[in-house]
C-alpha positions, 0 to 999 in steps of 0.5 A: 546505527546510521538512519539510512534513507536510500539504498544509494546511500547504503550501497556507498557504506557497503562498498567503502566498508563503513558497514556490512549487510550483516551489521545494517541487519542486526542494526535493524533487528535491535532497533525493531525490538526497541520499537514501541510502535507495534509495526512488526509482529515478527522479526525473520531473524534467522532467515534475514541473517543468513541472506545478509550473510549471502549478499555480504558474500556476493558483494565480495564477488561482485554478484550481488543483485540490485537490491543488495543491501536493501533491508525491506519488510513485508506486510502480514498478507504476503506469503514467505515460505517457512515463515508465519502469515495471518493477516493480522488476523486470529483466524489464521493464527500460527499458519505458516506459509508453504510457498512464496509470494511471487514478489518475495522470490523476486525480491530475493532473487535481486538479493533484498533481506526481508527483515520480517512481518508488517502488522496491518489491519485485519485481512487489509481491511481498515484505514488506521491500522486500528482492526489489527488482531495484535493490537493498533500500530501507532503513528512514529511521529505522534503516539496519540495518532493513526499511521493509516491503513491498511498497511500502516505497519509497513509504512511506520516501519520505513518512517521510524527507520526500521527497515530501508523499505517495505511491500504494502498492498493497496486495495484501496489507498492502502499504501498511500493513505499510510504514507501520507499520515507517515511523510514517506513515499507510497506507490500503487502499481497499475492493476495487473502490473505486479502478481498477486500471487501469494497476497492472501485476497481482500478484493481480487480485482482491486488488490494490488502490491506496491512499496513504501519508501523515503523517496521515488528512487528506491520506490522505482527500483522496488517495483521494477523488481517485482513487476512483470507477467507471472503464470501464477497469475492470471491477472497479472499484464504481460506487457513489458515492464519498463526500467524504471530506475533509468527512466526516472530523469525521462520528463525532465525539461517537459512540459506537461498537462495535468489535471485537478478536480474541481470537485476534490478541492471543493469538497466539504470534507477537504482540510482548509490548509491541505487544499490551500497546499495543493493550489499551492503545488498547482501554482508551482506547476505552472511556474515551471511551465507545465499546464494545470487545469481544473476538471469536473469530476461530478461521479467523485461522490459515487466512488466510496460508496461503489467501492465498498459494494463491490470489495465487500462483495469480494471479500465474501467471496474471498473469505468464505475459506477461512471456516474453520474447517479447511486451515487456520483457527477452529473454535473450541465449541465446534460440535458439527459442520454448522456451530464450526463455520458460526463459532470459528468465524465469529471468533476468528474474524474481528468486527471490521472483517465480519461487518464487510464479509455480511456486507458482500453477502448482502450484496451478492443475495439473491434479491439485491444482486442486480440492484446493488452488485450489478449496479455497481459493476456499471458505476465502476465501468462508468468511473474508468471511462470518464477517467480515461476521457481525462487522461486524452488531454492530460498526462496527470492528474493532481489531487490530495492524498487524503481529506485530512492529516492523521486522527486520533486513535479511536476517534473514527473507529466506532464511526464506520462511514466517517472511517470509509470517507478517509478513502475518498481520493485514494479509491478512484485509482483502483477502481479505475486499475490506474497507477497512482503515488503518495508524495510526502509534500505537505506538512500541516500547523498542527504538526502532521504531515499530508501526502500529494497524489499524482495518477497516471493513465494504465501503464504509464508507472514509468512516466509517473514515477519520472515526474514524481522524482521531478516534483521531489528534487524540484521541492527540496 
């Protein structure tokens, strides 16, 4: 089969009958079963044949919706009626789903052909796809390497040519930390701009659904699908969406401010050759006459340790229905109320998950909820504000997509603040709700690729996602 990397280029083999949506599908479930990457934990084979079936029918008609012959995946935290979701977790093992995700009517509706479930690391928490209860997802360009996390699964699936496309979500680098390890395209929408609605919850009010793609265009598309205001949730912006896809030539001739910190590339954990790839990329910029100047960022070194005290408060929160009691996995030695909550859930949830669940519950405690939860509910007010005093003056800002290319397995997993570091420029965006987009632009000596991040001002995904096929085309 054809290694597709845009739906433009599978839309043209469809309506010149080179191939149909039924092929492309069987096409992708054979190489999913050959795959030795551990990406999918599921293939919807029934399911996804009968839509290319229907699509294959519409197209015939001339009704197919936009994303006809898109065959995307999904991570394993977004709800698909009839279908299984777990989290990547044994506490909600052989749950099946009673409704749809929000994004997954969407995503049919315009006719997508969802091929299957992501693997990811547990309850989406994790930065190497390594806390995963069905086993690590390896990186396909290297073995040996993490594809990143949360939803890496989702973003080695795209890069080894398994499916078009795929849905992660990012609570906190989740989508571009993966894409950037991967060398593909991750997008985190503005807060709010896409429902949640069916994504089992890590941390509500950073949380968010975005796509993971070869390039911006599709990346544009997917998300013009599947955003917009839902009364499933209340979170969710009633602003109105832009088309995103048409606007994607709508900075073109511009010239425009971005920003760098000073203090990310200053940082001591920063890779020599990602930074000297990034003043690299500054100096493009400004050869094509935009502005790009350094800012100070001087609360860089408060964003990771912010960010875990109020997701794992969250996560305590979010978690405390997974008990043993209401659904999901109930351990054998159960006897009363008390052993059924202490075994279900020491047995059901992995070290990572429970690590961060007695994090929160720390957090949250009677005697350290003003000094730690409180505090940090300020800090975070603090973050948003000093980045919006940036965007006054500029339309962007420029940083690294991460301090390093992708790490051995099992070299940062028993090290958790090293782990949690891997965050350190990805965590801003969702603290701030900002939209922000993982560009696979760098490719470092020893073999690995490294992503560019660009943030943009809350619901300007338009103008960002614009300028990001501008920066693509214009490095090619």
């Amino acid at each position: 089969m054809k290694n597709y990397t845009s739906l433009s280029a599978v839309r043209e083999d469809l309506s010149n009958g080179t191939v149909s949506c039924m092929n492309l599908t069987k096409g992708y479930i054979q190489k999913i079963e050959n795959s030795k990457t551990n990406s999918f934990l599921e293939i919807f084979e029934t399911s996804a044949l009968e839509k290319a079936k229907e699509v294959d029918e519409k197209l015939q008609n001339n009704t197919a919706g936009k994303l006809a012959g898109m065959v995307i995946g999904i991570k394993d935290n977004i709800c698909y009626k009839g279908h299984k979701v777990s989290g990547a977790s044994k506490i909600l093992e052989g749950f099946e789903s009673v409704y749809n995700a929000t994004v997954v009517d969407r995503l049919l509706a315009e006719d997508a052909i969802i091929i299957g479930r992501l693997n990811c690391d547990e309850f989406a928490m994790g930065g190497s796809n390594e806390n995963s209860a069905y086993g690590n997802v390896l990186n396909p360009l290297d073995h040996t390497k993490v594809p990143g996390g949360s939803s890496g699964g989702s973003a080695a699936a795209v890069k080894e040519g398994l499916c078009l496309a795929t849905l992660g979500s990012d609570t906190g680098g989740s989508i571009r930390q993966p894409a950037s390890f991967c060398d593909i395209v991750g997008y985190k929408p503005t807060y709010g701009r896409v429902s949640r609605y069916g994504l089992l919850a890590y941390a509500s009010s950073f949380d968010q659904i975005g796509p993971l793609t070869h390039n911006v265009e599709d990346a544009a598309l997917i998300a013009e699908v599947i955003s917009g205001k839902d009364n499933y949730d209340s979170t969710s912006s009633s602003k109105e969406v832009e088309t995103y896809s048409k606007a994607l030539g709508s900075t073109q001739g511009k010239t425009l401010k971005i920003a760098y910190l000073n203090d990310c590339l200053e940082s001591s954990g920063l890779d020599a050759e990602i930074k000297t790839g990034t003043e690299q990329l500054i100096a493009d910029l400004r050869a094509q006459g935009h502005t790009v100047e350094g800012v100070d960022f001087p609360l860089l070194d408060y964003v990771v340790p912010n960010y875990y005290v109020l997701t794992t408060a969250e996560a305590s929160s979010n978690l405390s229905r997974y008990d043993g009691a209401h659904y999901g996995y109930r351990s054998a030695q159960s006897k009363d109320i008390d052993s059924t909550y202490l075994y279900s859930r020491s047995e059901g949830f992995g070290q990572e998950v429970q690590r961060r669940i007695m994090l929160g519950t720390f957090v949250l405690s009677a005697g350290y909820y003003d000094a730690y939860y409180t505090k940090g509910l300020k800090v975070r007010r603090m973050i948003k504000e000093k980045t919006e005093e940036i965007f006054e003056n500029f339309d962007f800002i420029l940083l690294p997509t991460t301090p390093t290319t992708a790490f051995d397995i099992g070299e940062n997993i028993k090290d958790p603040i090293t782990m949690y570091l891997q965050d350190i420029f990805t965590v801003h965006a969702n603290l701030a709700g900002i939209p922000a987009i993982s560009l696979p632009l760098g490719k470092h000596s020893n073999g690995m690729p490294y992503g560019m991040q660009l943030m943009a001002k809350s619901f300007d995904d338009a103008k960002l996602l614009a300028f990001s096929n501008e920066i693509m085309a214009n490095r090619k």
